[in-house]
DSSP file (Angstrom, degrees, kcal/mol; ACC not computed):
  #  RESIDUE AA STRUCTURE BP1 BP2  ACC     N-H-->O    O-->H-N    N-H-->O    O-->H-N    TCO  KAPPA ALPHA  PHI   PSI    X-CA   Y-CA   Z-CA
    1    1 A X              0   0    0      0, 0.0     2,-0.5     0, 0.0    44,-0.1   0.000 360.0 360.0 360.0 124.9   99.6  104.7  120.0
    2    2 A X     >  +     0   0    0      1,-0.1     4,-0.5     2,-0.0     3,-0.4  -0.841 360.0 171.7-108.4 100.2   96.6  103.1  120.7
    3    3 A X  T  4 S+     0   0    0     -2,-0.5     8,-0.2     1,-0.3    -1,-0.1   0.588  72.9  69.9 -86.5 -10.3   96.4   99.4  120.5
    4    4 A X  T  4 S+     0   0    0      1,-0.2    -1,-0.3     3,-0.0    -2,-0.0   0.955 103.2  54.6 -83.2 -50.4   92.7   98.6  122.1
    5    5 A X  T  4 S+     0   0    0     -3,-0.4    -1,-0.2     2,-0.1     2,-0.2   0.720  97.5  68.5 -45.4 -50.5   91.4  100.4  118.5
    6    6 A X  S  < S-     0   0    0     -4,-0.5     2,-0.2     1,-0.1     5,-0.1  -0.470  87.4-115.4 -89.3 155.6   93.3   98.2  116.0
    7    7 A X    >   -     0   0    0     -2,-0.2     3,-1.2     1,-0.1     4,-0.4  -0.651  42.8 -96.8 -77.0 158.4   92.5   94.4  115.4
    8    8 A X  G >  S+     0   0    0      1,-0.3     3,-0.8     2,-0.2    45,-0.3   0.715 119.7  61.4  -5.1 -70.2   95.3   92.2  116.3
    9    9 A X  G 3  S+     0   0    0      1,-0.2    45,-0.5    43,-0.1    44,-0.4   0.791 101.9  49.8 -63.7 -36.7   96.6   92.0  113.1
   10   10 A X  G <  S+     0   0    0     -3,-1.2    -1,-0.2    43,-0.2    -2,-0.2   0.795  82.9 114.8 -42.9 -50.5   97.3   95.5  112.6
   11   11 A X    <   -     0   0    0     -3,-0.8     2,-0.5    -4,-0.4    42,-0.4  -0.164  65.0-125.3 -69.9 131.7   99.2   96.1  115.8
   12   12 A X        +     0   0    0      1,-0.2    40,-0.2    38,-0.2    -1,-0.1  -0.612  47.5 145.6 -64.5 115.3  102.6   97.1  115.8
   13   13 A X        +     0   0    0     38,-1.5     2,-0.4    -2,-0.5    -1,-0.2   0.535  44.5  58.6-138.6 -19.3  104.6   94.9  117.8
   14   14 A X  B     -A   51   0A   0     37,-1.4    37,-4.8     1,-0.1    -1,-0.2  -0.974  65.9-133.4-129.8 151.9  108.0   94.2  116.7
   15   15 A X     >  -     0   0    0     -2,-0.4     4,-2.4    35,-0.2     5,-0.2   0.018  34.3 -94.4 -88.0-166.2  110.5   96.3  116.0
   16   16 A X  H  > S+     0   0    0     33,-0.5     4,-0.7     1,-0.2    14,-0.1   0.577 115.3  59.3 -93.4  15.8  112.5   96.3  113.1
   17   17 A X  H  > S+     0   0    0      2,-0.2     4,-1.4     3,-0.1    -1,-0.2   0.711 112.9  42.6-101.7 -40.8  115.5   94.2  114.1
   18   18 A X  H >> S+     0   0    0      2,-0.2     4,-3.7     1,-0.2     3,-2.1   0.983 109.4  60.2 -70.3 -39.0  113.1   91.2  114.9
   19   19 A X  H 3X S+     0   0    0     -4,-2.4     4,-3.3     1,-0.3     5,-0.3   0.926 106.8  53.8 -35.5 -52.4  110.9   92.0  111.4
   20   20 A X  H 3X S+     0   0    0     -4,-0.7     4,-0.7    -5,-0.2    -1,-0.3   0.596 107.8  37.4 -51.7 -26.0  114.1   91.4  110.1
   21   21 A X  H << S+     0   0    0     -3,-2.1    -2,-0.2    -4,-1.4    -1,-0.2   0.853 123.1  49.1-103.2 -62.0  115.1   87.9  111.4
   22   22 A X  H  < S+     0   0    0     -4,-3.7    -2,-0.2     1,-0.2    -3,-0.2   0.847 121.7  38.6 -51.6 -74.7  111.0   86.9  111.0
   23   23 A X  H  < S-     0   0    0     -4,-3.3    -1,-0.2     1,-0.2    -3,-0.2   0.715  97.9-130.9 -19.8 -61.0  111.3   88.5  107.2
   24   24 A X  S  < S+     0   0    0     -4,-0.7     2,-0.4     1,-0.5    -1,-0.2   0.427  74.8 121.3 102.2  -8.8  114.7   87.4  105.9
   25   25 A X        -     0   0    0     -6,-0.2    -1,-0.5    -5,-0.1    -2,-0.1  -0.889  66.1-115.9-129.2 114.3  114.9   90.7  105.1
   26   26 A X    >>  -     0   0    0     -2,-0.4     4,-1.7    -3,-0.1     3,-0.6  -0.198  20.2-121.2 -36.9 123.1  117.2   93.4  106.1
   27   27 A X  H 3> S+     0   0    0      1,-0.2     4,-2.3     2,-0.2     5,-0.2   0.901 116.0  48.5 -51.8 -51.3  116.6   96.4  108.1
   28   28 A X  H 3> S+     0   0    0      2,-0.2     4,-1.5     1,-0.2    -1,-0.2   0.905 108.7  53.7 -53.5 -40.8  117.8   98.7  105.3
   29   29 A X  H X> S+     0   0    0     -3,-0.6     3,-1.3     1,-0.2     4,-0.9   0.983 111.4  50.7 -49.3 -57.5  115.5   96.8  102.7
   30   30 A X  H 3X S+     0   0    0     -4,-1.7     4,-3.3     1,-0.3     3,-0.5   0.863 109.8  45.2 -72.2 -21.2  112.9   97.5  105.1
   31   31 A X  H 3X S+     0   0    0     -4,-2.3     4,-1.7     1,-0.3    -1,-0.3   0.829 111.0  52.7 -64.6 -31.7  113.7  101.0  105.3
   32   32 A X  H <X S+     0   0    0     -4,-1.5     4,-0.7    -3,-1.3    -1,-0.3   0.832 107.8  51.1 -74.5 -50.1  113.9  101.1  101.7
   33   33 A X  H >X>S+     0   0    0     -4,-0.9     5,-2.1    -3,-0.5     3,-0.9   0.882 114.6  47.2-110.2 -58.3  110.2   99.5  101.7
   34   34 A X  H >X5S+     0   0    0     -4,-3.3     3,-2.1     1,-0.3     4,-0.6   0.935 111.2  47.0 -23.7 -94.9  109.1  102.4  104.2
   35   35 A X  H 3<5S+     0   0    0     -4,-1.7    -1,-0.3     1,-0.3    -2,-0.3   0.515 113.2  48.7  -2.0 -47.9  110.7  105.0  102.2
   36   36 A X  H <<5S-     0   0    0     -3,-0.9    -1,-0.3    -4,-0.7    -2,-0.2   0.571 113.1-113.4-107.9 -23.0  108.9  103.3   98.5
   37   37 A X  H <<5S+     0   0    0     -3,-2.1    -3,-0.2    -4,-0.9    -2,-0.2   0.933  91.4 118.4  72.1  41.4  104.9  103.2  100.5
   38   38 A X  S  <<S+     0   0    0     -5,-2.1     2,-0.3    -4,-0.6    -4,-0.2   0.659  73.8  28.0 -99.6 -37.0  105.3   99.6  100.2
   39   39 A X        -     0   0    0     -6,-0.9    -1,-0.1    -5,-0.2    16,-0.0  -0.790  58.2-173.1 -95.8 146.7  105.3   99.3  103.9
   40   40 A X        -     0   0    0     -2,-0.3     3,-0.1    -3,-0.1     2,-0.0  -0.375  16.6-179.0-144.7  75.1  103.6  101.4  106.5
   41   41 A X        -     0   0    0      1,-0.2    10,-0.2    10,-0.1    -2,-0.0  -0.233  34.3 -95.5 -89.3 165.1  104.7  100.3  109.7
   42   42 A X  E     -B   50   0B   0      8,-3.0     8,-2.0   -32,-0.1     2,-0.3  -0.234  34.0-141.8 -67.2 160.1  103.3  101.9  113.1
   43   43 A X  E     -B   49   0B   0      6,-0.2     6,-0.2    -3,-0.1     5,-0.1  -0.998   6.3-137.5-137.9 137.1  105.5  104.5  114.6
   44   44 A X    >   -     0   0    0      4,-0.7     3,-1.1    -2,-0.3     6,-0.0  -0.249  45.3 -91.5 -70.1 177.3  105.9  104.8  118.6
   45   45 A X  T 3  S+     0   0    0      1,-0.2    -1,-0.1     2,-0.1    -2,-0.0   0.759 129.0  53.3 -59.2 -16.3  105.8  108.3  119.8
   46   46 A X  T 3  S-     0   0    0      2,-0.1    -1,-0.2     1,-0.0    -2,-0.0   0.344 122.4-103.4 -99.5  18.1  109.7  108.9  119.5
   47   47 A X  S <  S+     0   0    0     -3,-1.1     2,-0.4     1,-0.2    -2,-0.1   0.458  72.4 138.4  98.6  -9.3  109.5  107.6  115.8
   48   48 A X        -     0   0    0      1,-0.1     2,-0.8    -5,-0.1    -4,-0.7  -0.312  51.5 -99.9 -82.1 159.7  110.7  104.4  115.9
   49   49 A X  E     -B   43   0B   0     -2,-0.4     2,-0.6    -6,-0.2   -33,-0.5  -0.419  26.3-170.3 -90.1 120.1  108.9  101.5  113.7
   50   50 A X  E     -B   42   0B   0     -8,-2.0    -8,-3.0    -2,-0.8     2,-0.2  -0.947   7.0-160.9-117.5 133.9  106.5   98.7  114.5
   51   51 A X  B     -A   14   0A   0    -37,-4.8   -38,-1.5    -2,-0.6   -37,-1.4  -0.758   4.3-160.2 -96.4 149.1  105.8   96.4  112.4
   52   52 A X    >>  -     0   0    0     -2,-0.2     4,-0.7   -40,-0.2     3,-0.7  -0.524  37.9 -98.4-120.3-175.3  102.7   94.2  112.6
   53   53 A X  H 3> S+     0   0    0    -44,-0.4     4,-0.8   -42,-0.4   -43,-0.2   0.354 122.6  59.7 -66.3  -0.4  101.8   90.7  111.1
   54   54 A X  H 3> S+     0   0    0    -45,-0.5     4,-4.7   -44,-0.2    -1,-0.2   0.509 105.1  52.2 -95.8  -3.6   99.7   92.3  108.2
   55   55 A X  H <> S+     0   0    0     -3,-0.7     4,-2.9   -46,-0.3    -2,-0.2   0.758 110.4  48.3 -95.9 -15.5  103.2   94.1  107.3
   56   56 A X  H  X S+     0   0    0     -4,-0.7     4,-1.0     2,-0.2    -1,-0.2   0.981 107.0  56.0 -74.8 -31.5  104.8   90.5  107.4
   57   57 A X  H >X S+     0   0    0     -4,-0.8     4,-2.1     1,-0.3     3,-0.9   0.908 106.5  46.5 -52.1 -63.3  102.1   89.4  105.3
   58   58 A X  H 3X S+     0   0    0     -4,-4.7     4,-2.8     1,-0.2    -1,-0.3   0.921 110.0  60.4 -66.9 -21.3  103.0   92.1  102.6
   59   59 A X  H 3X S+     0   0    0     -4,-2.9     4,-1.8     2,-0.2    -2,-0.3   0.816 102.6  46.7 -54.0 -23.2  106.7   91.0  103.0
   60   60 A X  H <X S+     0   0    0     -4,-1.0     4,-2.3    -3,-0.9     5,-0.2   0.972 116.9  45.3 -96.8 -62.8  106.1   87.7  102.1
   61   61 A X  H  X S+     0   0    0     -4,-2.1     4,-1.8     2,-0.2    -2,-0.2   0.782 109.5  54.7 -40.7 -39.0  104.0   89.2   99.0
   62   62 A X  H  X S+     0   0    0     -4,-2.8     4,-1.4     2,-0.2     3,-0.4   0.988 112.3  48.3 -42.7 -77.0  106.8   91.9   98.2
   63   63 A X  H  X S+     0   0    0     -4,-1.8     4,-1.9     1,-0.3    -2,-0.2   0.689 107.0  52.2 -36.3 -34.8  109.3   88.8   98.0
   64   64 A X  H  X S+     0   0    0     -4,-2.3     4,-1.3     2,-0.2     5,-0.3   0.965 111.5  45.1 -70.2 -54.5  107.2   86.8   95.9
   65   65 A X  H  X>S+     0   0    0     -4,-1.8     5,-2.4    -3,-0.4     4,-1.5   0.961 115.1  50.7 -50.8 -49.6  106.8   89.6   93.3
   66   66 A X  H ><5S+     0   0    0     -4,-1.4     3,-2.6     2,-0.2     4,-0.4   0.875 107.5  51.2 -22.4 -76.1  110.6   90.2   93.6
   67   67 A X  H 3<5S+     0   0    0     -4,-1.9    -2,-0.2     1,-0.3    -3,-0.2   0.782 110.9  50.6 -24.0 -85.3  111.3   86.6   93.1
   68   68 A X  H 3<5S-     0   0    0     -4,-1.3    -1,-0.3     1,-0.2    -2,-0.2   0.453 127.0 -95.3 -77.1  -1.8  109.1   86.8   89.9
   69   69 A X  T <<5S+     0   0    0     -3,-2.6     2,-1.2    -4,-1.5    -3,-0.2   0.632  70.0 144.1 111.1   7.5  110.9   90.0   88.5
   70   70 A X      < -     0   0    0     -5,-2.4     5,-0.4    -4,-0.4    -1,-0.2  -0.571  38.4-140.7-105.7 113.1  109.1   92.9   89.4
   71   71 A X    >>  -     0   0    0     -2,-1.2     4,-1.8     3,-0.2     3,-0.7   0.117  32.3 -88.1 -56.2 165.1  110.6   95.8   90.2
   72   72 A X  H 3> S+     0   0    0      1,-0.2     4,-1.8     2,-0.2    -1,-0.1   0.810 123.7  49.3 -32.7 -39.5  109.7   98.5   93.1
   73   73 A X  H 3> S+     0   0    0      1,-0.2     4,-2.0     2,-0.2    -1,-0.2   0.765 116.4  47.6 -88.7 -16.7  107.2  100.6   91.3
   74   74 A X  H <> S+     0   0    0     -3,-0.7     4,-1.3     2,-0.2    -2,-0.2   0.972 106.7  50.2 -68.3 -51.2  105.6   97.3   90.3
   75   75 A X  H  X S+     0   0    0     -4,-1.8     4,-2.8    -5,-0.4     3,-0.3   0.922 114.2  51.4 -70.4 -71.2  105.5   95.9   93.3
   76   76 A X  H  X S+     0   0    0     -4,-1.8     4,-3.3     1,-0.3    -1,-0.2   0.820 110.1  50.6 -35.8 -72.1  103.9   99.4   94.3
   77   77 A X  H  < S+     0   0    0     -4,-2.0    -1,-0.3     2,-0.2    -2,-0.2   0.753 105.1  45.9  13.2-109.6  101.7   99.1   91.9
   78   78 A X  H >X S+     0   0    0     -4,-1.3     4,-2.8    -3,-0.3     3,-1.3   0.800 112.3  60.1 -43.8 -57.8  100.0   95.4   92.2
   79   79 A X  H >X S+     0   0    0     -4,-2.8     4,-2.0     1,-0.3     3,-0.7   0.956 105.4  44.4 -54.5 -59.2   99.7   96.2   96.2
   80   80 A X  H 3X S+     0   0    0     -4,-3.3     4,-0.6     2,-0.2    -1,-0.3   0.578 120.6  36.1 -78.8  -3.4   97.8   98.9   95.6
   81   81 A X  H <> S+     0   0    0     -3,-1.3     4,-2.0     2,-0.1    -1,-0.2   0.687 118.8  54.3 -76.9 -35.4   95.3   97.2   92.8
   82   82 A X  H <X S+     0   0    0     -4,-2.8     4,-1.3    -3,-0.7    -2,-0.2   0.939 109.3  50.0 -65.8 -40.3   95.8   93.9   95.2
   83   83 A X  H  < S+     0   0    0     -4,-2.0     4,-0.3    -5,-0.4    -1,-0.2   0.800 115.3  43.3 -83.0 -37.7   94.4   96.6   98.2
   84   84 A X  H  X S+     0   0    0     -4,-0.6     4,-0.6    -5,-0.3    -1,-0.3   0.712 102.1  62.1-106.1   7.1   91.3   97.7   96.1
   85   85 A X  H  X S+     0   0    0     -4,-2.0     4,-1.4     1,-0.1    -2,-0.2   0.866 109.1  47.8 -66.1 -34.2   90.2   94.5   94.8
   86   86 A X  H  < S+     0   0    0     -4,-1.3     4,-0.3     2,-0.2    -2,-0.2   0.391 108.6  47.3 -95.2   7.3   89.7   93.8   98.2
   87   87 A X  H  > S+     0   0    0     -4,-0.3     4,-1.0     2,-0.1    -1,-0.2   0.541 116.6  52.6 -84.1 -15.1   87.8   97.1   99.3
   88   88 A X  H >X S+     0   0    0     -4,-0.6     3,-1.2     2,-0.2     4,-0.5   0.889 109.8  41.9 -85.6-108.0   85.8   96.3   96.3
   89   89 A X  H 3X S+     0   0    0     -4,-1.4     4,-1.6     1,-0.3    -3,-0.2   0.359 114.8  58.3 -36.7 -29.1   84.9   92.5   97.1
   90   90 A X  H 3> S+     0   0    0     -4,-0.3     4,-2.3     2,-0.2    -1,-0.3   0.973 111.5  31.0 -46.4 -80.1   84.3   93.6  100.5
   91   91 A X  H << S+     0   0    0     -3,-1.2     4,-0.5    -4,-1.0    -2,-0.2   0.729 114.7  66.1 -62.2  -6.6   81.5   96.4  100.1
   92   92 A X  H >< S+     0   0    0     -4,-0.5     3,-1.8     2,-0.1    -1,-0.2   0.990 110.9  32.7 -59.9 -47.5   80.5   93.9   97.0
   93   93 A X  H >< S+     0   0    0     -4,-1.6     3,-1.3     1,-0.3    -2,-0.2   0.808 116.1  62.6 -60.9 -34.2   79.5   90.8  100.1
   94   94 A X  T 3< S+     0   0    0     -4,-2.3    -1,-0.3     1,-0.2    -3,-0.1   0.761 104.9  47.2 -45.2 -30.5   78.4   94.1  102.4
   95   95 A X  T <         0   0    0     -3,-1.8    -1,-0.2    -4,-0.5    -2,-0.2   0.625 360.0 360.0 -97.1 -19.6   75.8   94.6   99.7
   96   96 A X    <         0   0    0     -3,-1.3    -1,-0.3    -4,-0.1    -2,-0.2   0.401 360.0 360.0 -74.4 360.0   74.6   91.1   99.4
């Protein structure tokens, strides 16, 4: 794992007990979240999971979608639309 590479926000720094307490969110949910590609948290070399502040960031967004009624593959979904509107709106301002 190399930490000097990623910005800040990227780096995996808590594991998943503390994800859990920041989240509200369970360890199994998160496993579950893993498991769905709704999360992608860092893995040390012996496999265990860090999570960073952009993964809390999609927790808080998973929860809201929950909250509104949307099931996993929705959820799934919308992240990944959410993920190229803003690869889009990026290389659009690159281009101005």
């Amino acid at each position: 794992m190399t930490f000097e590479r990623q910005p800040p926000s990227l780096r995996g720094v808590y594991g998943i007990s503390v994800m859990s307490e920041l989240s509200g969110i369970g360890p199994q949910t998160l496993r579950l979240y893993d498991r769905r590609g709704l999360l992608t948290p860092t893995r040390t070399d012996g496999g265990t999971r860090r999570y960073s502040e952009a993964d809390l960031t999609t927790l808080r967004r998973i929860s809201e979608l929950i909250a509104n009624g949307v099931n996993l593959v929705g959820i799934g979904l919308i992240l990944s639309l959410e993920a190229e509107n803003a690869a889009l709106a990026t290389r659009i301002n690159q281009m101005h």
